[in-house]
C-alpha positions in Angstrom: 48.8 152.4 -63.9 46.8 149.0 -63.5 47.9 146.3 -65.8 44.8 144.4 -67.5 45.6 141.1 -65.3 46.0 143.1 -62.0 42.5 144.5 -62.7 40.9 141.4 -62.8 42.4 139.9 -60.0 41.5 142.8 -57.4 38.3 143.6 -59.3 37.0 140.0 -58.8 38.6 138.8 -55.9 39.0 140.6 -52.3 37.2 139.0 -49.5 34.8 137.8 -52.2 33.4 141.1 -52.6 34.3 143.3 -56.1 36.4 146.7 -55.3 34.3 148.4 -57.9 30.7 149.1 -57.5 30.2 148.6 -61.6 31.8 147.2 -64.4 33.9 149.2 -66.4 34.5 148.5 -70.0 36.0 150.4 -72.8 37.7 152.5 -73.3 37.5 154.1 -69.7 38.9 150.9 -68.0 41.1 151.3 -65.6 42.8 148.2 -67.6 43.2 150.6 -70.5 44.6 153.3 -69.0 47.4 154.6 -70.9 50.7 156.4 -68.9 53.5 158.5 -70.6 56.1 160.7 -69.7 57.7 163.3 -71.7 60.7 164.0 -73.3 61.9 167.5 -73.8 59.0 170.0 -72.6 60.2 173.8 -73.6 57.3 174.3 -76.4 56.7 171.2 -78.2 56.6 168.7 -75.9 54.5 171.2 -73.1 51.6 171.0 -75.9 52.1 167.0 -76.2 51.9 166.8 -72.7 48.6 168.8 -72.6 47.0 167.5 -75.3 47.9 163.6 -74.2 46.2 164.4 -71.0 43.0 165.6 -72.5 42.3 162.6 -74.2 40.2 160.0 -72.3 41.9 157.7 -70.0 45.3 158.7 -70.3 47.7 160.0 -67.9 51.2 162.1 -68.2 52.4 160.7 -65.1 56.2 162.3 -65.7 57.9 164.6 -67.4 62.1 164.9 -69.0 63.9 167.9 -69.6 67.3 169.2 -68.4 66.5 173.2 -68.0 64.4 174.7 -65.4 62.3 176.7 -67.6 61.2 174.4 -70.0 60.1 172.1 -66.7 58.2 174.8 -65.4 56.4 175.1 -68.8 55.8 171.8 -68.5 54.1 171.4 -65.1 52.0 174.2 -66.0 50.7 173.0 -69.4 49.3 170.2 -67.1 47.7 172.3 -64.2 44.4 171.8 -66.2 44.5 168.0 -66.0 44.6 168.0 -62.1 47.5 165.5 -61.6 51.4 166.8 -60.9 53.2 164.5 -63.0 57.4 163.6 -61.2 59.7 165.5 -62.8 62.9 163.3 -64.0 65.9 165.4 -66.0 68.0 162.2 -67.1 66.0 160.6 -70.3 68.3 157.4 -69.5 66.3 157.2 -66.1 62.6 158.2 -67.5 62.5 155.2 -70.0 63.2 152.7 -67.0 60.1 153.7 -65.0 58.3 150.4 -64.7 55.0 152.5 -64.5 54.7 154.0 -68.2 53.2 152.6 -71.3 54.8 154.9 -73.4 57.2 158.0 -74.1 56.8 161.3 -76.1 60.0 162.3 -77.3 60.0 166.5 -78.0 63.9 167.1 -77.6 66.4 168.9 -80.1 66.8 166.5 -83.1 70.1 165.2 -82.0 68.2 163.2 -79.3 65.3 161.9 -81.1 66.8 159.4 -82.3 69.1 157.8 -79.4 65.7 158.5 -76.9 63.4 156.4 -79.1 66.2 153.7 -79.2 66.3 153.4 -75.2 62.4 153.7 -74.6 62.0 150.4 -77.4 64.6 148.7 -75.5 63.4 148.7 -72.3 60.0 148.2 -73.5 58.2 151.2 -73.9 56.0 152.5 -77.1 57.4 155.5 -78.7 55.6 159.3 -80.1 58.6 160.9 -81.5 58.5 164.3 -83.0 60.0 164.7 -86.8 62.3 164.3 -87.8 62.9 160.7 -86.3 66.1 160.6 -87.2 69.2 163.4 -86.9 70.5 161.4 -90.1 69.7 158.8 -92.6 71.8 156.4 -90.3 69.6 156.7 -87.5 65.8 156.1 -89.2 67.5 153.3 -90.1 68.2 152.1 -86.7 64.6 152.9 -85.5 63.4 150.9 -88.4 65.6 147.6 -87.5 64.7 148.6 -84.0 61.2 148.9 -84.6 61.7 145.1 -86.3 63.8 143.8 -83.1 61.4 145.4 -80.1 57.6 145.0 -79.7 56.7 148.4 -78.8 55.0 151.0 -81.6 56.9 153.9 -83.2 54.9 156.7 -84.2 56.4 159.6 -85.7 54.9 162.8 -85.6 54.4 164.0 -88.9 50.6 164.8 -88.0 48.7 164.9 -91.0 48.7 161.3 -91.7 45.8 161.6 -89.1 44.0 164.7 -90.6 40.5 162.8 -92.0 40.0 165.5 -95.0 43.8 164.2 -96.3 43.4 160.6 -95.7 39.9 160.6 -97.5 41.9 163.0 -100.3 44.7 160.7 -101.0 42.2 158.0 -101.5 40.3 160.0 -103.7 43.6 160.8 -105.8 44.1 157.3 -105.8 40.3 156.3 -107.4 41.6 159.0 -110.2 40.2 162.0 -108.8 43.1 164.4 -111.1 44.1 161.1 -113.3 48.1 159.7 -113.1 49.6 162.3 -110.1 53.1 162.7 -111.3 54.6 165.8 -109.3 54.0 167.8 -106.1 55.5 171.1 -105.3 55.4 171.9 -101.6 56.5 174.7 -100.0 57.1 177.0 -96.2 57.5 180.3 -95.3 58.4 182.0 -92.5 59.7 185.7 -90.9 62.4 184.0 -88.4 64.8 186.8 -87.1 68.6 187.1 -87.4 70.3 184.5 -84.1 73.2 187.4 -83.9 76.8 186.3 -83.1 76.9 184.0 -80.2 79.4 184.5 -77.4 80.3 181.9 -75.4 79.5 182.3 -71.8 79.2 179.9 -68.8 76.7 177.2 -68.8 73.5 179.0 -66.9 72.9 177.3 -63.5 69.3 176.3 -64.6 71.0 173.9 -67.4 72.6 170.5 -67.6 74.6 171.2 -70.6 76.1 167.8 -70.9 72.5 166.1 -70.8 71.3 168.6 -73.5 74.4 167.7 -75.5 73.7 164.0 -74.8 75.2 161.2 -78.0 76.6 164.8 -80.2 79.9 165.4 -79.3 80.8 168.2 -76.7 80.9 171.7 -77.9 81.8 174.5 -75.6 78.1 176.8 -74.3 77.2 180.0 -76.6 74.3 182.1 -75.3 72.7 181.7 -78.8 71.9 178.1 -78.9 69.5 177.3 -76.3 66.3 177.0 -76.5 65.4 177.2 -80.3 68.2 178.3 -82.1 70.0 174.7 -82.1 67.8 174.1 -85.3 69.9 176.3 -87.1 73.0 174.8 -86.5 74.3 171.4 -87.8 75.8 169.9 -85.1 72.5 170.0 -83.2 70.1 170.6 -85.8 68.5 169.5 -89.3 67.7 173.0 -90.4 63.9 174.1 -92.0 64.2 171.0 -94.7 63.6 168.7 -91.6 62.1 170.9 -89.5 59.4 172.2 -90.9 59.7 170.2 -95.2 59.2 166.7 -93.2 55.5 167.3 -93.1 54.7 168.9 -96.8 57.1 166.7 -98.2 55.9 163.9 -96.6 52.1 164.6 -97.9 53.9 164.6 -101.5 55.6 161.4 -101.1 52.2 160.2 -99.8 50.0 161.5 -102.5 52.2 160.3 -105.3 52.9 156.6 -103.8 56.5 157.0 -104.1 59.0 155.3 -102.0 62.9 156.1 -102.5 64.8 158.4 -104.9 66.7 158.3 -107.9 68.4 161.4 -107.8 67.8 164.9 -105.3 69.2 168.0 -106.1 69.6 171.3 -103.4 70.0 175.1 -104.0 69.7 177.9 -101.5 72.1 178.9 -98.7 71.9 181.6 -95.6 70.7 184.6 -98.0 68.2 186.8 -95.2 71.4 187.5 -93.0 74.8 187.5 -91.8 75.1 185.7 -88.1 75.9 182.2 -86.9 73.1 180.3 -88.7 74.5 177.5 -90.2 71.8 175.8 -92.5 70.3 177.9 -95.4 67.3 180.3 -95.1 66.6 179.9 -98.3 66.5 176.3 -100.2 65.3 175.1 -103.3 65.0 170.6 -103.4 64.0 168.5 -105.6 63.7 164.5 -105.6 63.2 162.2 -108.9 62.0 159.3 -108.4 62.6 156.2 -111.2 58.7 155.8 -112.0 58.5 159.5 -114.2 57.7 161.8 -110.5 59.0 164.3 -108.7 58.6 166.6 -105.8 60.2 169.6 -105.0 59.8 172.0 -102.1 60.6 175.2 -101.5 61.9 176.7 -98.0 62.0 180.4 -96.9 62.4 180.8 -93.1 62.9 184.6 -93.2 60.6 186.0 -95.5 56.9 184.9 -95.4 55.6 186.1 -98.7 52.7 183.1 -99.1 52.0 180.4 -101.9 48.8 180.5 -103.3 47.7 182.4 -100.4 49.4 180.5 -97.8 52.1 180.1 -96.2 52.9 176.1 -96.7 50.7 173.8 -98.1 51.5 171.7 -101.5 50.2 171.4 -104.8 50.1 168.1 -106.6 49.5 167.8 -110.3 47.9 165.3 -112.3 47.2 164.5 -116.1 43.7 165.5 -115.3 43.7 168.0 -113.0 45.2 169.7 -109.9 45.0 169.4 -106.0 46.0 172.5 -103.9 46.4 171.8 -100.0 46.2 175.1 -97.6 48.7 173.3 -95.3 46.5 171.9 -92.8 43.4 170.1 -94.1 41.6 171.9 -96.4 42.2 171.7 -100.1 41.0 172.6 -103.9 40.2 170.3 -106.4 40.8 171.9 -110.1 40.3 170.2 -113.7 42.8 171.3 -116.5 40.9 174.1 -117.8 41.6 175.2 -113.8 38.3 175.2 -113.1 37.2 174.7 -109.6 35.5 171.7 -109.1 36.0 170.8 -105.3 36.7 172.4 -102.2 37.0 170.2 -99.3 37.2 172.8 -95.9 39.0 171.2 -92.7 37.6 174.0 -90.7 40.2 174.4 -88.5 42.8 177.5 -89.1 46.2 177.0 -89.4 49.1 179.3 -88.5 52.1 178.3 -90.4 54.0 180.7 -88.3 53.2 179.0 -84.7 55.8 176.6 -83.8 54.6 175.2 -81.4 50.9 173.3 -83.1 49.6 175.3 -86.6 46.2 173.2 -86.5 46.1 171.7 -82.8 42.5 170.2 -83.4 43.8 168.8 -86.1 47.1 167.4 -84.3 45.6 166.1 -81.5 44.0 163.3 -84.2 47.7 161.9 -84.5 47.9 161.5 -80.6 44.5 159.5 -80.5 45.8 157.3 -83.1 48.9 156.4 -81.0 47.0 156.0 -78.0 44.4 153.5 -79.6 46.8 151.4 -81.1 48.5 150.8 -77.8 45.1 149.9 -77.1 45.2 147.3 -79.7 41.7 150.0 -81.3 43.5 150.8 -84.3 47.0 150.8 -86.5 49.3 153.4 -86.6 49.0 155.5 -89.2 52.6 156.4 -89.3 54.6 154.0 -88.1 58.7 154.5 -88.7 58.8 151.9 -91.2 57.3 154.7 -93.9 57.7 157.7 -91.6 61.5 157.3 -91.9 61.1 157.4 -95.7 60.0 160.7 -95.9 62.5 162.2 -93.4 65.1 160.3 -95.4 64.0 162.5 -98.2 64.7 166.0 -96.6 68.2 164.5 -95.1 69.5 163.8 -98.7 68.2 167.5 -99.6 70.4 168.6 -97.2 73.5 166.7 -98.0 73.5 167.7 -101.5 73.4 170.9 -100.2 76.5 170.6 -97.9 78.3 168.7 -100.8 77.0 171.0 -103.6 76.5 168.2 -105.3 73.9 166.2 -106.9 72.8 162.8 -105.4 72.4 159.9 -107.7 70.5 157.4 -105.2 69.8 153.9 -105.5 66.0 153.9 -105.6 65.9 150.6 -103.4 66.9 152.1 -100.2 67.7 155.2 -101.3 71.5 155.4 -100.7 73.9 157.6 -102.2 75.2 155.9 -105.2 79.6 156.9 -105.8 79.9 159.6 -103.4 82.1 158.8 -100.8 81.7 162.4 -99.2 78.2 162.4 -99.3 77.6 159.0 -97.8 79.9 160.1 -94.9 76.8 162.4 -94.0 74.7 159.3 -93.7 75.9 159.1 -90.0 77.9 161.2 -87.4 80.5 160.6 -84.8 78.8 160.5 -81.6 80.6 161.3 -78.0 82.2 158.3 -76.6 79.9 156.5 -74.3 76.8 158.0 -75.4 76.7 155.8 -78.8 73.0 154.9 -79.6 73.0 151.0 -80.0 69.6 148.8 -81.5 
């Protein structure tokens, strides 16, 4: 990577003679340039790594993970770009490298957090995958991080880049369907039974105790690695954080809410009996003090669709309806549900695909990052209001583990005179591998 002032002193100055036959502006500069590495490149963060090194001047010059396979994925989702990036398993090592602008953070949730936290502190601008927190505790630490540190945070909850939404929220705004006032969002899905784990040695291709990382140690069961850690709640967030963050986030969007007053849960593991831990099956909902709501509705094992789809929300206003397709198309309908609007993204969307449902679409979010590094544009989700919405399908979750209604203080959004549910609102982490801001 050449630094804007090192450019201009070798491109001006050696022997009196320029190094480069013509000036380069723009974007292209080699002052411009921007260098990642990646964290956590099994599915996710294989695509990120591809898609960050099709975008123009930008380089993936390492890559993070601590199993064999997923590296290997890795090096060969970036065959196409022509460069072998260095391969570094530690994430405590990767965000010291003196020559990266940034890192994409793709791990299991329970490092999402505690990475971000080390790339801001030594310096580096951060794309982390949703949810940006494992817990309510830990958005809040990126957000005083995000306060303390210079560099960007830019969560990944893509379709605050998708054009046709961005223009649609403003056109809800203008009064397009009158006063929006509540937003039902949903996703489906045909996810198979995870069987019983057994617990075996730790394969020779992973470092266990990296994976693990700031969650306390749990002994090795050959059902857990690679994807299967979702469903479990010491590793994982379940579908509400998985997979809600996005449709929930769009709601919050649309309706220009902020915190809570009160979130209620239902659901539970319904498809099967196994070791999943989270529920298949979950009903929220989230008031909020100014007379709206949201609620969403998760199915991870059966994939019957909503309004022809298989996520997507609806949001209803007191004069008329909008109906997204979950990626970034949607249906404009006045109250005698009439059609007056369709707005097509033209890009299809595979609810199903894990690894990118609308990739064209996607790869917007990355170019956002990338530009406002380059000082081009602002982010459009920074952590500050990214955090708000992931906040949102963490408190779904603890009232489902407390069976309880949340009364929340619509400030901050803190549980109001529940002692066991605010001890969800941060975990015990292994000694030594506490994230710090």
């Amino acid at each position: 990577m050449i630094k804007r002032r090192s450019f201009l002193k070798y491109g001006s100055t050696l022997a009196g003679i320029s190094i480069l036959p013509f000036p380069v502006f723009g974007k292209q500069a080699p002052s411009n340039k921007v260098v990642l590495g990646v964290a956590g490149v099994n599915s996710r963060g294989s695509w990120l790594a591809e898609y960050f090194a099709k975008l123009g001047n930008v380089e993936v010059a390492y890559l993070c993970d601590v199993e064999d396979q997923a590296i290997a994925n890795g090096l060969k989702a970036l065959k196409p770009s022509g460069k072998t990036p260095t391969v570094i398993r530690d994430i405590r090592k990767l965000v010291t490298q003196n020559d990266i602008d940034a890192v994409a953070i793709a791990t299991p949730d329970h490092w999402h957090a505690p990475a971000a936290l080390l790339a801001v502190a030594n310096g580096k601008h951060v794309y982390v995958e949703k949810p940006c927190g494992y817990n309510p505790g830990e958005g809040e630490m990126l957000v005083t991080a995000s306060k303390k540190y210079k560099p960007l945070i830019q969560m990944g909850n893509q379709r605050r880049s998708y054009p046709t939404l961005i223009e649609a929220v403003k056109r809800v705004r203008e009064g397009l369907i009158g006063t929006p006032y509540f937003v039902k969002t949903w996703y489906t899905n045909k996810r198979k039974p995870i069987g019983t784990g057994k617990m075996v040695p730790v394969p020779s291709t992973l470092d266990f105790d990296l994976w693990q990382g700031p969650a306390p140690r749990m002994p090795y069961k050959d059902n857990l690695v690679h994807y299967n850690w979702h469903w479990f709640w010491h590793w994982g967030t379940g579908e509400a954080c998985n997979n809600g963050t996005h449709e929930v986030d769009c709601a919050r969007w649309f309706l220009g809410v902020d915190f809570p007053s009160r979130v209620t849960s239902t659901g539970g593991r319904y498809a099967y009996q196994d070791d999943w831990e989270t529920p298949d099956t979950q009903t929220a909902g989230w008031e909020f003090g100014n007379n709206k709501n949201i609620t969403w509705e998760g199915r991870s094992c059966n994939d019957y669709p909503i309004e022809g789809s298989g996520r997507g929300f609806i949001v209803h206003g007191t004069q008329g309806t909008l109906v997204n397709d979950g990626g970034g198309s949607y249906k404009v309908y006045d109250l005698n549900n009439k059609l007056m609007d369709h707005v097509d993204a033209k890009v299809a969307v595979d609810p199903s695909n894990p690894v990118s449902p609308a990739a064209q679409l996607d790869k917007l979010h990355l170019e956002n990052f990338v530009e406002t590094i380059r000082g081009n544009s602002k982010l459009n989700s920074p952590v500050e209001d990214a955090s708000k919405s992931v906040l949102l399908c963490h408190l779904a979750n603890i009232a489902h583990r407390t069976g309880r209604n949340l009364q929340c203080d619509p400030r901050n959004g803190h549980i109001l005179k529940d002692k066991g549910a605010m001890a969800f609102w941060n975990r015990k982490y292994q000694k030594g591998w506490e994230p710090v801001v």
